[in-house]
VEXVOBA-262866 format. One line per 10 residues: number of its first residue (from 1); their letters; for each residue x, y, z of N, C-alpha, C. Coordinates in nm, 4 decimals, decimal comma. Layout:
// residues N
NUM) A) X/Y/Z/X/Y/Z/X/Y/Z  ...
END
This chain:
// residues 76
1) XXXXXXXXXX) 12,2237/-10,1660/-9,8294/12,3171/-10,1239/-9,7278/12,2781/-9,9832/-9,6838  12,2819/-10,0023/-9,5398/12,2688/-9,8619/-9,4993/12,4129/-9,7678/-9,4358  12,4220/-9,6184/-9,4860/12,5243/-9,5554/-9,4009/12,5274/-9,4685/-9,3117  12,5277/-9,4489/-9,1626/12,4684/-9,3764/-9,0627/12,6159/-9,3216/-9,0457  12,5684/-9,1322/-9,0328/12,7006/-9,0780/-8,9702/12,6729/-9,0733/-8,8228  12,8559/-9,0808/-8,7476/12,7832/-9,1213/-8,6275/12,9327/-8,9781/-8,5877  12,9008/-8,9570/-8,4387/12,9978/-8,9359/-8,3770/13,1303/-9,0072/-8,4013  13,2907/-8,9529/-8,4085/13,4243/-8,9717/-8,3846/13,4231/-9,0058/-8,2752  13,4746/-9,0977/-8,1973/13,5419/-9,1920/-8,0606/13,6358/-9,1154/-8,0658  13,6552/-9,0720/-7,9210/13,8493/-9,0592/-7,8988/13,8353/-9,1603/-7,8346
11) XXXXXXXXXX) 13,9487/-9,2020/-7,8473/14,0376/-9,3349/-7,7835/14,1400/-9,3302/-7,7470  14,1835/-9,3834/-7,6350/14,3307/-9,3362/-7,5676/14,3817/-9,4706/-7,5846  14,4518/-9,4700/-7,6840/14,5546/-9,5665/-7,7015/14,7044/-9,5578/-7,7011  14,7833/-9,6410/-7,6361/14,8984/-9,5049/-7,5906/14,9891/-9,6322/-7,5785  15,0060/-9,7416/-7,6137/15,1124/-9,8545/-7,6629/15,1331/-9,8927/-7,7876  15,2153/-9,9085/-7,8584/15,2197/-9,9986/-7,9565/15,3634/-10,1154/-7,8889  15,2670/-10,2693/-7,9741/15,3522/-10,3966/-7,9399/15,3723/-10,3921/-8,0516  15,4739/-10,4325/-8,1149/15,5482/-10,5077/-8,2438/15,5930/-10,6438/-8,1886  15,4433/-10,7664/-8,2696/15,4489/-10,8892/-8,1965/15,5649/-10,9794/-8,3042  15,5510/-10,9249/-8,4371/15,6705/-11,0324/-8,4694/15,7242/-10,9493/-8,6150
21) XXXXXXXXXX) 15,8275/-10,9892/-8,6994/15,8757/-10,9520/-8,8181/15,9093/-11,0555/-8,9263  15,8199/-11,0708/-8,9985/15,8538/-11,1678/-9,0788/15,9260/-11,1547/-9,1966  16,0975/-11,1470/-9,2721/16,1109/-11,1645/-9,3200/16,1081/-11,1985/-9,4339  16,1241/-11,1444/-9,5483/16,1597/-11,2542/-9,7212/16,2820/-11,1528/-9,7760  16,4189/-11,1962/-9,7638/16,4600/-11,1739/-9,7664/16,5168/-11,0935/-9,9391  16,5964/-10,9409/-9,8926/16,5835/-10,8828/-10,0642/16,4595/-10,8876/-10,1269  16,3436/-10,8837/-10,0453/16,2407/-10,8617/-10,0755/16,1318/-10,7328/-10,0280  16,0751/-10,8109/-9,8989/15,9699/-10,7377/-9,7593/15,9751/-10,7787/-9,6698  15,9283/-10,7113/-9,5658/15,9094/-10,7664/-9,4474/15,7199/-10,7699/-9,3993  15,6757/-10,8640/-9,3372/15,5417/-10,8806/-9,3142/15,5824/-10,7988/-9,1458
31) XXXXXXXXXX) 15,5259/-10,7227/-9,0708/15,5250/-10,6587/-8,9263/15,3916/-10,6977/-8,8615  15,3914/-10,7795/-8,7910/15,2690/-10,7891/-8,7065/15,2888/-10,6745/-8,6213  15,1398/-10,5913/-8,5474/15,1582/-10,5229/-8,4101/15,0677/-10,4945/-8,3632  15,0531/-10,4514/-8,2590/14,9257/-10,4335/-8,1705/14,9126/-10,2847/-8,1176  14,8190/-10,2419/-8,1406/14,8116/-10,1142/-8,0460/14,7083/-10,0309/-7,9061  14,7516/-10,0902/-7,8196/14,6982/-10,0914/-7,6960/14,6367/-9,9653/-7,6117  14,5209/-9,9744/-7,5460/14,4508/-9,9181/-7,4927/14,4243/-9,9149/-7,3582  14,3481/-9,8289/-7,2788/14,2603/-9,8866/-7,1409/14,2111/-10,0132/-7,1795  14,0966/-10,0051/-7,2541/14,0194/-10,1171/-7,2489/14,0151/-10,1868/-7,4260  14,1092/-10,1070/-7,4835/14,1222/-10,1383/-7,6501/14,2316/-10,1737/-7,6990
41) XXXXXXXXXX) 14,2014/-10,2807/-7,7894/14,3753/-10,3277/-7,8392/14,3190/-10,3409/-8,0055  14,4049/-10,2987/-8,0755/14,3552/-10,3515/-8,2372/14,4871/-10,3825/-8,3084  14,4821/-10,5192/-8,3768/14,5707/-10,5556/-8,4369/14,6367/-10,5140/-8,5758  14,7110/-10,4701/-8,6353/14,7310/-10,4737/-8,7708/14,8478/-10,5372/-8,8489  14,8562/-10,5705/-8,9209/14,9233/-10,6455/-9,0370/14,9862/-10,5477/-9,0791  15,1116/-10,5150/-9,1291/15,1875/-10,4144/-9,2497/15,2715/-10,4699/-9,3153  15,2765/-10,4388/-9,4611/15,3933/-10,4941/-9,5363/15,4729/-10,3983/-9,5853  15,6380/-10,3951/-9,5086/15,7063/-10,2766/-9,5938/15,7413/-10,3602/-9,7221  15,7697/-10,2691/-9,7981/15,8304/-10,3426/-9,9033/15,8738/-10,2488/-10,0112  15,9427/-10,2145/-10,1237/15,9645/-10,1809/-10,2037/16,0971/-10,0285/-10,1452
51) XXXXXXXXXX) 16,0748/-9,9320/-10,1778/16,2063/-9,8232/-10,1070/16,2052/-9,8376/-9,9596  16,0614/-9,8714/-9,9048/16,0977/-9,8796/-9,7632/16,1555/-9,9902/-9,7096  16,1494/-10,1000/-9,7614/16,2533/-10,1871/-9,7185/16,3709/-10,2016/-9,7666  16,3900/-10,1054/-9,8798/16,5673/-10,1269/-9,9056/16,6160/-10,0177/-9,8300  16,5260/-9,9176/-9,7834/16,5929/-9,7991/-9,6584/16,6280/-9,8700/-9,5684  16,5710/-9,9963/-9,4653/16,6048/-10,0481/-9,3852/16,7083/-10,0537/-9,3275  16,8027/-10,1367/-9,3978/16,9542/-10,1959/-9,3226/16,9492/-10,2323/-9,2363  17,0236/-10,1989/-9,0785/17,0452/-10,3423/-8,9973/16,9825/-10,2618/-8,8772  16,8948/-10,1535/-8,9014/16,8791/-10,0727/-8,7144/16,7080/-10,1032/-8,7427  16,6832/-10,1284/-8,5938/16,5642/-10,1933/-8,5519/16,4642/-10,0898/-8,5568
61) XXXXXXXXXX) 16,5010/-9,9711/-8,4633/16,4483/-9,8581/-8,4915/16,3368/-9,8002/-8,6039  16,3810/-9,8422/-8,7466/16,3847/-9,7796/-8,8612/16,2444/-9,8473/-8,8370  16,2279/-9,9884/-8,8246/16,1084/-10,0590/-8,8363/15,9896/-9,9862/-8,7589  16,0209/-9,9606/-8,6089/15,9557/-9,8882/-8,5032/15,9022/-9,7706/-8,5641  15,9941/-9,6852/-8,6338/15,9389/-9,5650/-8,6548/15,8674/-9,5642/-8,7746  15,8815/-9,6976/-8,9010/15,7925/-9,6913/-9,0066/15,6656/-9,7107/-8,9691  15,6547/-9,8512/-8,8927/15,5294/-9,8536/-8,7966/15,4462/-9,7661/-8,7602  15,4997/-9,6745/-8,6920/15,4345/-9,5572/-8,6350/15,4304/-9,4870/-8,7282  15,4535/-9,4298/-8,8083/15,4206/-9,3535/-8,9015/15,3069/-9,4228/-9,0061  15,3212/-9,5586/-9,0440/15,1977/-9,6293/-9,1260/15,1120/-9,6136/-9,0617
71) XXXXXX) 15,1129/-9,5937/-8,9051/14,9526/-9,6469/-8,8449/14,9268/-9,5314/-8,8185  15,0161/-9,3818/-8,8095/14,9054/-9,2449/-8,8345/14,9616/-9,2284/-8,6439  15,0370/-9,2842/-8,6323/15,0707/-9,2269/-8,4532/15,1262/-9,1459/-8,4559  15,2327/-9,0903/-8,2811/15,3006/-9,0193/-8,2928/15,3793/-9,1115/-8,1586  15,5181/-9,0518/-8,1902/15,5900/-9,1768/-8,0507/15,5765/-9,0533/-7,9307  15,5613/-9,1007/-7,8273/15,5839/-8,9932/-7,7057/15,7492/-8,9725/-7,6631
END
């Protein structure tokens, strides 16, 4: 295997989709989402689970902003 250092990309990615929430209840939640670009979209998988899903409770929000904070964003 070879490892080449290369130049950092900026990338202007400036959406996030939250495509679905999967449930297990008193357990985790699985978060699909997408995070969108000009010409770039990359998908990721997250599992809250353990204090962060018993922080939860019933506001949607909470999910939005764990999101963004797992994936290293910032909300505008």
């Amino acid at each position: 295997m070879t490892i080449v250092d290369i130049v950092p990309v900026v990338r202007s990615l400036d959406k996030l989709e939250i495509l679905d929430v999967s449930v297990q209840l008193d357990s985790s939640a699985r978060i699909s989402a997408l995070v969108k670009g000009d010409s770039l979209t990359e998908g990721h998988q997250l599992l809250m689970d353990g204090a962060s899903y018993a922080a939860w409770g019933s506001d949607d929000e909470y999910v939005i902003n764990w999101t963004i904070e797992q994936l290293g964003l910032t909300k505008a």
